[in-house]
Structure formats: structure tokens, C-alpha cells
Phi, psi and omega in degrees: 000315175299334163329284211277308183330300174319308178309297193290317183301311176308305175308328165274336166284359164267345171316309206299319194278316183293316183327292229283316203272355166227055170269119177304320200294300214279342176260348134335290160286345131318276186318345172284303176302294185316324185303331222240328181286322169301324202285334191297313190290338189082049163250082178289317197278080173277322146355267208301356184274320196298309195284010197237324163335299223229345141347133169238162187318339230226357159244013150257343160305309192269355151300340197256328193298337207285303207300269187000280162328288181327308217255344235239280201294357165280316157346300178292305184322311173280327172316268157019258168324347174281285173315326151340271175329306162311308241250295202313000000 
């Protein structure tokens, strides 16, 4: 008789467990929720938090020598154009 008992509790605990890991309502209502704290916050770009998440040091060095590089040749560029301006 302690058999078949054992047997129905098991059978309600997978019930129990699979009802909780594949409820449509309750993940629903997370992505509602998750829907409604971005639109409160502006976080739209969820992405870009995932990609900044997954950077390694040695793709944020060279991100950064690129801004460096950038502002160095915006630099020239006004020199340039400065001396340009003069000539005229």
C-alpha cells in the first residue's frame, strides 16, 4: 500500500513541477513586466547591455586606441583646415 502512495505523490510532483516550468501565464507576465520596466527606464537597447557583458579587456583596448586614433586624425584635420582658411 506505502507503493502506490509513493507512486501518486511522485506523479503529483511532476505534475507540480512541470505545471511551474511551463507556465505560459507566469512567463507572460514576466515579458509584460520586463516590457513595461523598459518603456519606464528608456532601456530599449538590451542588446547593447548583453554586447558590453561579453567584451573581453583586448576588445575594449582597441576600442578605445580606435576613439584615440579618431580624435587625433579629427585634430589634424582642423589643423589643416585652419591653415587652409589662412592662405585664402
Amino acid at each position: 500500500m506505502n507503493n502506490i502512495n509513493r507512486v501518486e505523490d511522485l506523479t503529483k510532483v511532476f505534475d507540480r513541477t512541470w505545471t511551474a516550468n511551463h507556465n505560459d501565464v507566469a512567463k507572460r507576465g514576466r515579458e509584460k513586466e520586463r516590457e513595461f520596466m523598459n518603456k519606464m527606464f528608456n532601456n530599449n537597447n538590451i542588446t547593447k547591455e548583453r554586447e558590453l557583458n561579453r567584451r573581453t579587456p583586448s576588445m575594449m583596448a582597441n576600442n578605445l586606441q580606435n576613439k584615440i586614433n579618431n580624435v587625433s586624425n579629427l585634430e589634424k584635420q582642423n589643423k589643416l583646415n585652419n591653415i587652409l582658411k589662412k592662405w585664402k
